[in-house]
Each structure stands twice: as structure tokens, then as C-alpha cells.
VEXLO-850156 format. One line per 4 residues: their letters; for each residue x, y, z of C-alpha. Coordinates in Angstrom, 2 decimals. Layout:
BEGIN
a	X Y Z | ...
//
This chain:
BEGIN
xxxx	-7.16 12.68 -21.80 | -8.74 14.33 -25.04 | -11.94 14.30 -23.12 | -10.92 15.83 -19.99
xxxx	-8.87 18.91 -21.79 | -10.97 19.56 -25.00 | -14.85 18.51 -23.23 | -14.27 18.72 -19.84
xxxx	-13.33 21.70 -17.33 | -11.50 21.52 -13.94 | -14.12 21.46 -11.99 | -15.99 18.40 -14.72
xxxx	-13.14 16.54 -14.43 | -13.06 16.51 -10.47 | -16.74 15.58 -10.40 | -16.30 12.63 -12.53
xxxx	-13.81 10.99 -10.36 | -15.74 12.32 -7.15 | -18.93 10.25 -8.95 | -16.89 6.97 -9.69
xxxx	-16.41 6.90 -5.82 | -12.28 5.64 -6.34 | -10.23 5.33 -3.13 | -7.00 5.55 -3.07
xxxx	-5.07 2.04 -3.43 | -2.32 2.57 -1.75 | -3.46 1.25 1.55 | -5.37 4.09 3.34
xxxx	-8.05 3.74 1.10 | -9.07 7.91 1.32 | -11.35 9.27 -1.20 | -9.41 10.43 -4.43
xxxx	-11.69 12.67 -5.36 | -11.60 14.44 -1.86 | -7.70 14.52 -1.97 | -7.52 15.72 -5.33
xxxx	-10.07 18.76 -3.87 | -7.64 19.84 -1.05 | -4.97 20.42 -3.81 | -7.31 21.99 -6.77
xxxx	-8.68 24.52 -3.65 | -5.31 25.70 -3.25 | -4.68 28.99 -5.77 | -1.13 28.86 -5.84
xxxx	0.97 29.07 -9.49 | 3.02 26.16 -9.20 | 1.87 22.86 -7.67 | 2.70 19.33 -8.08
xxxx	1.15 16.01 -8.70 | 3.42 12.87 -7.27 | 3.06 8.80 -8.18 | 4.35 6.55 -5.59
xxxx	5.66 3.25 -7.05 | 7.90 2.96 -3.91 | 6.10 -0.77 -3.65 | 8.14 -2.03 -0.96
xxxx	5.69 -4.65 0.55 | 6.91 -8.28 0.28 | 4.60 -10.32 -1.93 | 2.94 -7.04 -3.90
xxxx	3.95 -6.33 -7.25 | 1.02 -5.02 -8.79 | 2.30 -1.31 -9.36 | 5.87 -2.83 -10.88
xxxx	3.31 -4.52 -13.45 | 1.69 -1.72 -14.10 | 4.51 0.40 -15.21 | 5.75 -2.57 -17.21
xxxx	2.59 -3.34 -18.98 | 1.15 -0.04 -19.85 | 3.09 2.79 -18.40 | 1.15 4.65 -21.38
xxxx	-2.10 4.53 -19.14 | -0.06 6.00 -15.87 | 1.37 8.96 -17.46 | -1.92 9.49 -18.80
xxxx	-3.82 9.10 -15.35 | -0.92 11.50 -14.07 | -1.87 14.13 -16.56 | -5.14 13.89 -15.78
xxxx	-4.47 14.21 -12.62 | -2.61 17.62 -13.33 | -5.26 19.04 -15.28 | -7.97 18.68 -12.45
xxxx	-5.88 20.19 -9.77 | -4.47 22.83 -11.60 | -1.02 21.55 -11.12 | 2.22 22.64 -13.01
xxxx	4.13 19.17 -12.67 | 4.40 15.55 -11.57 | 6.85 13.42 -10.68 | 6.56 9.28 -10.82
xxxx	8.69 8.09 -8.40 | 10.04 4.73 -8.45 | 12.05 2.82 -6.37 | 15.42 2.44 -7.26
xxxx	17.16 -0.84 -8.79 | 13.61 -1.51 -10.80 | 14.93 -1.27 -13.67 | 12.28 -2.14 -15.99
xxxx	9.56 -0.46 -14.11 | 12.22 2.93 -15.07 | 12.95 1.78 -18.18 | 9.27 1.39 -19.11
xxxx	8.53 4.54 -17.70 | 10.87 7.07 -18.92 | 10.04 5.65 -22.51 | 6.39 6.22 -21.92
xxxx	6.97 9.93 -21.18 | 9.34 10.41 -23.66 | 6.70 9.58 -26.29 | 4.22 10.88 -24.78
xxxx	6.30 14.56 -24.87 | 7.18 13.54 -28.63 | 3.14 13.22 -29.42 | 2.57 16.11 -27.72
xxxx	1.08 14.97 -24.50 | 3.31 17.22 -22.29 | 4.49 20.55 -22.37 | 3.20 23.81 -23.41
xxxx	-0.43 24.03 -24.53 | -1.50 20.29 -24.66 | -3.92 19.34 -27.14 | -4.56 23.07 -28.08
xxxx	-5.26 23.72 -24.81 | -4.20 26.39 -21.80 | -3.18 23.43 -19.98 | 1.00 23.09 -19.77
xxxx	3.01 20.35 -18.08 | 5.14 18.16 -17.08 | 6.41 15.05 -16.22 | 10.08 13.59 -14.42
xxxx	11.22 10.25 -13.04 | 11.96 10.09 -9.86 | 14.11 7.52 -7.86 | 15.09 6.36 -4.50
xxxx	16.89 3.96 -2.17 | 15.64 0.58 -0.88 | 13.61 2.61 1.74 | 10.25 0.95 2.56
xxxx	9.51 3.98 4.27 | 10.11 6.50 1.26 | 6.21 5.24 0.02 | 4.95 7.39 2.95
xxxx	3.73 10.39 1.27 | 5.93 12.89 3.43 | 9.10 10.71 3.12 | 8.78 10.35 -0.29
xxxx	8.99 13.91 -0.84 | 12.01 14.16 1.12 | 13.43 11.80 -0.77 | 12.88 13.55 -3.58
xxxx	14.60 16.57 -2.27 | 17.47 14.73 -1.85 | 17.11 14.18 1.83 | 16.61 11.25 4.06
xxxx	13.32 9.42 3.51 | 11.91 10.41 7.06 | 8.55 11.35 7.70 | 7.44 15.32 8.01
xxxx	5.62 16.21 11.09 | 1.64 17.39 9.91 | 0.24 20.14 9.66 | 0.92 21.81 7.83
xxxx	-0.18 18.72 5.18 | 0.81 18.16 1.58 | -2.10 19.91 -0.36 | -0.51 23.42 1.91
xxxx	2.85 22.79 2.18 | 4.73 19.75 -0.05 | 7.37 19.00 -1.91 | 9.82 21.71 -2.79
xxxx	7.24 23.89 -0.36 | 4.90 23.89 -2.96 | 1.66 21.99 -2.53 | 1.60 18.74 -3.77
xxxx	-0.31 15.90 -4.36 | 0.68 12.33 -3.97 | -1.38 8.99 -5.17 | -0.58 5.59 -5.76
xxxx	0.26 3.68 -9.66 | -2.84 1.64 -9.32 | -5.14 4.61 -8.38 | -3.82 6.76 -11.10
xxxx	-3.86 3.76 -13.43 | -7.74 4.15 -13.02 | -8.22 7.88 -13.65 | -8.23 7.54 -17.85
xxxx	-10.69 4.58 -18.08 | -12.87 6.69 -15.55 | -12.89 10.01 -17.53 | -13.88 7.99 -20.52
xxxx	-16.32 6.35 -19.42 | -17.78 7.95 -16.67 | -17.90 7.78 -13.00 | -20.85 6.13 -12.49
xxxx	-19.56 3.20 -15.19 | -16.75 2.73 -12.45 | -19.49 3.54 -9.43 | -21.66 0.56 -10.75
xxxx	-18.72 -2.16 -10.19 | -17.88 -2.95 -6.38 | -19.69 -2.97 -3.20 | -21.42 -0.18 -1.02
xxxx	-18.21 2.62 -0.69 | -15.91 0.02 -1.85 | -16.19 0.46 -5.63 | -14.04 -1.04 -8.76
xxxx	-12.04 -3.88 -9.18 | -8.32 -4.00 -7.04 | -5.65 -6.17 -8.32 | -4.33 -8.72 -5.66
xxxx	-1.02 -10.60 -5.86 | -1.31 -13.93 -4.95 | 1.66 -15.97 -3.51 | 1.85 -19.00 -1.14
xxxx	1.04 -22.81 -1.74 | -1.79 -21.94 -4.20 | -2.56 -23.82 -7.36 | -2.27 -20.26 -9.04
xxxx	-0.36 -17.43 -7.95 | 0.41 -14.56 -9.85 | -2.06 -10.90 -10.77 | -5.60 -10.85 -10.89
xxxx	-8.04 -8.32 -11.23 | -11.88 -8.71 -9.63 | -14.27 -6.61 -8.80 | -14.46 -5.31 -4.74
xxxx	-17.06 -7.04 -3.10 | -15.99 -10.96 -3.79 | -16.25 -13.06 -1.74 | -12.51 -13.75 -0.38
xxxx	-13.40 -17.66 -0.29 | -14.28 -17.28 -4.26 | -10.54 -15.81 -4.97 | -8.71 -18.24 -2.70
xxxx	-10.73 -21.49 -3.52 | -11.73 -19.97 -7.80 | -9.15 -17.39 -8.66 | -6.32 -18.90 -7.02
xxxx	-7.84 -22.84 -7.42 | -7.28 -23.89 -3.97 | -4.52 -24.75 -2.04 | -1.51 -26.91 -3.92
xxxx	-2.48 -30.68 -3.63 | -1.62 -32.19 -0.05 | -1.78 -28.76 1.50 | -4.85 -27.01 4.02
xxxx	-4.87 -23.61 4.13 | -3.81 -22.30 7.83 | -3.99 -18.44 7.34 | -4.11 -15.74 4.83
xxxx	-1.61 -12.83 5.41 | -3.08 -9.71 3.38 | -1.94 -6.33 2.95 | 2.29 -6.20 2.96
xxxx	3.58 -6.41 6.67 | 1.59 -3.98 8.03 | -1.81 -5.91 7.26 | -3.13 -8.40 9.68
xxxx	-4.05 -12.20 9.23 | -7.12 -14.28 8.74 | -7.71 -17.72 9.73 | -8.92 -20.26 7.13
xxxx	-12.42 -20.40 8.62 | -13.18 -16.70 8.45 | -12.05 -16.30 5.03 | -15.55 -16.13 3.78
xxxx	-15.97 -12.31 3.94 | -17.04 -9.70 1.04 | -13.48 -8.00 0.00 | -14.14 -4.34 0.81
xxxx	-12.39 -1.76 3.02 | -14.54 -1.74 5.70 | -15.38 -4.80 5.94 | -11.74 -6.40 5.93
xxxx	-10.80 -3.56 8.14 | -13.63 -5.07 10.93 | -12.32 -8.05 10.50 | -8.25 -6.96 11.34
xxxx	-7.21 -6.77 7.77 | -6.82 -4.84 5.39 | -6.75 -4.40 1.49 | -3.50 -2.05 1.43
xxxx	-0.96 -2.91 -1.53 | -3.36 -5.80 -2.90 | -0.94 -8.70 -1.56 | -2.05 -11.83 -0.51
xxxx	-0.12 -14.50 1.11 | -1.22 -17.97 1.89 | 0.10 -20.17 4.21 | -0.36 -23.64 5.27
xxxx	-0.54 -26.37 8.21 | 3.22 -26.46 8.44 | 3.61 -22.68 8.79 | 4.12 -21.62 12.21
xxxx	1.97 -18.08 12.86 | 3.91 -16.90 15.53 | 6.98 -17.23 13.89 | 5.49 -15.64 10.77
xxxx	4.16 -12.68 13.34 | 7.97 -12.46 14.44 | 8.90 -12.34 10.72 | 6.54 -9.61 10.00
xxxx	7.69 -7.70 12.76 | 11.17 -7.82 11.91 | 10.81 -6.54 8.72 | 9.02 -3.59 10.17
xxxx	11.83 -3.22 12.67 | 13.98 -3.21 9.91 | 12.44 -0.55 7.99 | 11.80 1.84 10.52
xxxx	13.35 5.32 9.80 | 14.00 5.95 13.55 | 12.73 9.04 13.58 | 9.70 8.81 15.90
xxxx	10.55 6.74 19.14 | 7.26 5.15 19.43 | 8.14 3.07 16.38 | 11.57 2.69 16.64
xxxx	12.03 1.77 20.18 | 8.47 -0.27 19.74 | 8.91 -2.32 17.26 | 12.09 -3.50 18.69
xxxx	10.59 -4.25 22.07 | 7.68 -6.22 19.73 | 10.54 -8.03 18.29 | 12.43 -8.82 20.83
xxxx	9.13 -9.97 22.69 | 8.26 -12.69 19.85 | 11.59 -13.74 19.53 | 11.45 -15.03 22.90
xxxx	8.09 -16.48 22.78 | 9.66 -18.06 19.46 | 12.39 -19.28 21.96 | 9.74 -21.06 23.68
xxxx	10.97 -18.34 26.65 | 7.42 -16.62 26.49 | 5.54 -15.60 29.67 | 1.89 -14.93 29.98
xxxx	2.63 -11.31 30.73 | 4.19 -10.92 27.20 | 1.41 -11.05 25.74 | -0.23 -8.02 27.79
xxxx	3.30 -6.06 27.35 | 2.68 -6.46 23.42 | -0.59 -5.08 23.78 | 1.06 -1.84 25.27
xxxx	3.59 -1.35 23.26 | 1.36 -1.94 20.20 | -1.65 1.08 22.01 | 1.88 3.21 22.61
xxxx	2.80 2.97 19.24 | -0.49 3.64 17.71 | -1.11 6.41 19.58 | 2.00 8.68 19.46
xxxx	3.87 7.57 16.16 | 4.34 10.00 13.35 | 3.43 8.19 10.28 | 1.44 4.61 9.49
xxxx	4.38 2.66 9.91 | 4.30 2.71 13.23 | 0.50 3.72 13.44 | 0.02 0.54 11.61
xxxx	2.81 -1.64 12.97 | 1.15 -3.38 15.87 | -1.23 -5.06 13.18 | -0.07 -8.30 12.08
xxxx	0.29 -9.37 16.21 | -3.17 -7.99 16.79 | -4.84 -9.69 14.00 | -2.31 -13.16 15.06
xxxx	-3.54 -12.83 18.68 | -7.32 -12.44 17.79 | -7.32 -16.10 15.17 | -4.58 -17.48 16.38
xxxx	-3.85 -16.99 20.79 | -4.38 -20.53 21.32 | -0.82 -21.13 19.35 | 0.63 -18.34 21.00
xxxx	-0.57 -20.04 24.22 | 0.57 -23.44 23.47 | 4.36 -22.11 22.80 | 4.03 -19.80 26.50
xxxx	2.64 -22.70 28.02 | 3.31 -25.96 27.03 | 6.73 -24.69 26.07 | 6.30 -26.40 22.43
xxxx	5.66 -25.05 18.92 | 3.32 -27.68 16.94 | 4.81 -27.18 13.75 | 8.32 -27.18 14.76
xxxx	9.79 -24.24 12.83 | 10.58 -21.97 15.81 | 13.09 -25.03 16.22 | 15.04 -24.29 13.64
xxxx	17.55 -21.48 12.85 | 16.10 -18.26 11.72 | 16.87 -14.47 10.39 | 16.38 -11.40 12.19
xxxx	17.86 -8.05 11.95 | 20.41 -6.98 14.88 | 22.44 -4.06 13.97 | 18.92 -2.01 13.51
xx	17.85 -2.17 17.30 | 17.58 0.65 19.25
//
């Protein structure tokens, strides 16, 4: 931070990031340095710089470890952040009921404000600002950027309708900013030590390291950091030491529930955005879920989707009315009810959905059955068909949500 205010301009700043070639870790993977332009372009007196911790995908807990670990680095990175866009404020938001995460947090920008590292004239500086804690409800929709600035405004976490976009009009009407902890977690290290120390780790446009959470029937779970451009058989079978003893891995769920699937014979791909995305997966929140032999994927497609019923805001009714139709298709295939035409009626509702909702969730929601369909339709064929699930579980009783139809 002592670089960026005291050696470095605005404009230095900026190009340091825009050399280290960070994308955003959030999920969308957009250029930081490009985002952070569309705000730092914009002359207005008061703008604001947001940190989503909303973290609401199942199995991804990498931000919550972040803030819990070294919350010192995030306020820093949010600073930093500030100071290159000209900004007046930021706000970490985190969501509710994480208590240490808050804890963690509001002690790290108390201190920081006692040493001086926010308020008026920072570091000797003509740089002033601020930082506040944010919170919200157990919405897994409040981490889309637009919601979460509702939710901040003490509204509904609902989705805006864009243009006009963030960087014109944001939170409060003011434009904003908004990034994700892990993202922002790298700004500080970057500054210091130069984008093209950062530029030099990772592969092609994919650079840097991205922390994946590991859960499932692996020898190790838990956090790990590598460098993009592993090989995804070297973190499963090295990292993660294999599958537990007894156990074959079926498929690897990555991403949080909007993410897609990979069988266990096309796990040997480079981890990098593009080349996950090609392959019906993505990066996103850095989770990683393994499964094995006795896991069913169709029920664990019908799983996925009910979550994302679940979640849905209901505002758009692409993705409200869509992914209850997905639901309520899977559930029957689960009930060994399936047709063949199901399968072609999932396909439409999942184009439908892409095409005409208003934010990722439902954009994205058609995923996880896409990716299942692609490794996988010979299951999903064998439950229409032979009227039988191999592994049993859609047998047995199982959870999905009912009140949240449409």
C-alpha cells in the first residue's frame, strides 16, 4: 500500500494490475484491470469500491478463510483498490451468520483506521477513505454484483436490470465497483512485486495461482493453493492423494452449483478458464467436489438443480419458472418416470433460460445438466430406459424444496 500511494500514481497503479493479467475470481473470470478502468474513467466525487464474501456455493470456503487468516491483506487489497479508481469508499460485505469471517474483519479495519490506514490523508497522502462491514441474509443470490448492492441498500437481494451498469450507476446511485475476497486478496502482493512477477505464474490468459476447496472421498480435502495451468489429474491424484482407499473416482463436480461436471477419464486437462470452460466447467468459486462409483449423477444433477431452484430470487421468469420445470423434469427421471422426450424438453428450457434471464443464475443454471448429459447420457439413458438406476440411490428417500415452486 506504501508503494502504490507514496511511488505510484493512479494511473501506475492501474497498469500494474493491467500487467499481472488477474481475472476476477469470483466465477466470471473478467479482467480486473479492465473493470477497475470502467470505474477510474468515471469523474464523479464520490464512488465506491465493494468486496463480495457472499460465498454461498456448497463446498467453497476459500473467501471465509481468507478473512479469517489475514483479513489484514483484504482491507489492504480494498484500499488499493480505492486508490486506483479514485474511489471515496468500500464496503466488504459478508454474509450474515459468519461470524468469524465478521469478527476477523471488523478487527482488521479497526486497526487498520487506528495505524492510520484509513481516513483523511493516508500515509501523507491526498488520498482519503474508507472502509464499512457490510452484511446480509442467507441469499445465494445477494453475491450477484447488482443484488448485492440492493442488499446493501436495505432492499431485497434481486438483481438490477443493465444498463445502465455498476461503473455508471451503482450502489447508492453512485458508481461502484464490486470484486471478489480472493481477487482483492491478490492486489497487495501484486503492487509489491510487480505485475509481471504475478504475469510469469499461470498459463496463456489464465495467470496466478487460484485456491480450490477440495471435498469428497479424497485422501486430502481441505485449501490449496497452485498455480493455473496444472494439470487437474496432478491436484486430484498429488494434491488431494487420490481417492480414499476402496473408492474410484466417478466424477468431479467443480465450480459451486452452477459449474458443470467432468468424468474421471477427462480429468486430465490444464486448469485454466478457457480451457475448463471448453470442456463444460468452470473454475468459478474454486470448489471441487469428488464423487465416487456409488454416487448416482443424475440424482446429484437433480440435487444441483434444486439448490438453484431454491435460491432463485424469482424475479426473472426464465429462471424461476425454469429451473422448476428442470427440477421437476429430473425428479421424475429420478422416479425412474423419465421419457426420452425429457431429455430434449431440458435442453429447451435450459437455451430459454440462457437466453432471456437477467443475471448468471439463471444464465448459468442449465450447466450442471449440460455438462451431466455430455459425460454422463448413457446413465441418464439407462434410468429412461431400462427403468433402473445402477447405483440405487434414486431408490431411496430424498430432499427437495416444495414451497419454492412457481
Amino acid at each position: 500500500m506504501h508503494k502504490a500511494l507514496i511511488d505510484l500514481d493512479r494511473e501506475q497503479t492501474l497498469d500494474e494490475v493491467k500487467a499481472s493479467g488477474l481475472r476476477g475470481r469470483g466465477g466470471a473470470a473478467f479482467p480486473t484491470a479492465t473493470k477497475w478502468s470502467f470505474l477510474a474513467g468515471n469523474p464523479a466525487p464520490e464512488k465506491y469500491v465493494l468486496c463480495n464474501c457472499e460465498e454461498g456455493d456448497p463446498g467453497a470456503f476459500n473467501d471465509k478463510n481468507i478473512l479469517e487468516s489475514d483479513p489484514g491483506t483484504l482491507v489492504e487489497g480494498v484500499i488499493i483498490a480505492g486508490y486506483a479508481t479514485g474511489a471515496s469508499k468500500g464496503y466488504i460485505f459478508i454474509r450474515h451468520g459468519h461470524n468469524g469471517p465478521i469478527d476477523r474483519c471488523r478487527a482488521a479495519v479497526d486497526q487498520a483506521r487506528e495505524l492510520g490506514f484509513l481516513g483523511e490523508n493516508i500515509m501523507g497522502s491526498d488520498f482519503s477513505y474508507e472502509i464499512e462491514i457490510a452484511l446480509t441474509g442467507d441469499s445465494y443470490v445477494a453475491g450477484e454484483e447488482s443484488a448485492l448492492m440492493e442488499a446493501i441498500e436495505g432492499k431485497r437481494a434481486m438483481p438490477r436490470f443493465r444498463p445502465p451498469f455498476p461503473a455508471q450507476v451503482g450502489l447508492f446511485g453512485k458508481p461502484t465497483n464490486i470484486n471478489n475476497v480472493k481477487t482483492l486478496a491478490y492486489i497487495p502482493e501484486i503492487v509489491s512485486k510487480g505485475g509481471e512477477w504475478f504475469a510469469g505464474i499461470g498459463h496463456d490468459t489464465s495467470t496466478g495461482t487460484v485456491i480450490l476447496c477440495l471435498t469428497g472421498p479424497l485422501k486430502y480435502t481441505g485449501m490449496i493453493e497452485v498455480p493455473l495451468g496444472i494439470n487437474l489429474k496432478d491436484v486430484i491424484n498429488e494434491a488431494a492423494g487420490g481417492m480414499q482407499e476402496g473408492k474410484t473416482l466417478k466424477f468431479l463436480q467443480t465450480g459451486g452449483p452452477l459449474g458443470g461436471v467432468l468424468g474421471a477419464d477427462n480429468i486430465d486437462i490444464l486448469l485454466d478458464f478457457e480451457v475448463l470452460r471448453a470442456a463444460g466447467a468452470i473454475v468459478g468459486s474454486g470448489g471441487l467436489i469428488a464423487a465416487d462409483e456409488s454416487a448416482c449423477i443424475v440424482d446429484m444433477t437433480r440435487s444441483l438443480i434444486s439448490f438453484c431452484q431454491y435460491e432463485s430470487c424469482g424475479k426473472c421468469f426464465p429462471c424461476r419458472m425454469g429451473m422448476s420445470h428442470l427440477l421437476e423434469v429430473l425428479e421424475r427421471i429420478c422416479d425412474l418416470e423419465g421419457t426420452t422426450e425429457d431429455l430434449d424438453l431440458m435442453r429447451s428450457i435450459g437455451e430459454n433460460m440462457q437466453a432471456g434471464s437477467l443475471c448468471g443464475h439463471g444464465q448459468l443454471g442449465y450447466n450442471p445438466v449440460s455438462s451431466a448429459l455430455r459425460y454422463f447420457g448413457s446413465e441418464f439413458d439407462t434410468h429412461i430406459i431400462d427403468r433402473t438406476c445402477p447405483t440405487g440411490t434414486c431408490l431411496t428417500p430424498r430432499y427437495s424444496p416444495a414451497q419454492s415452486r412457481r
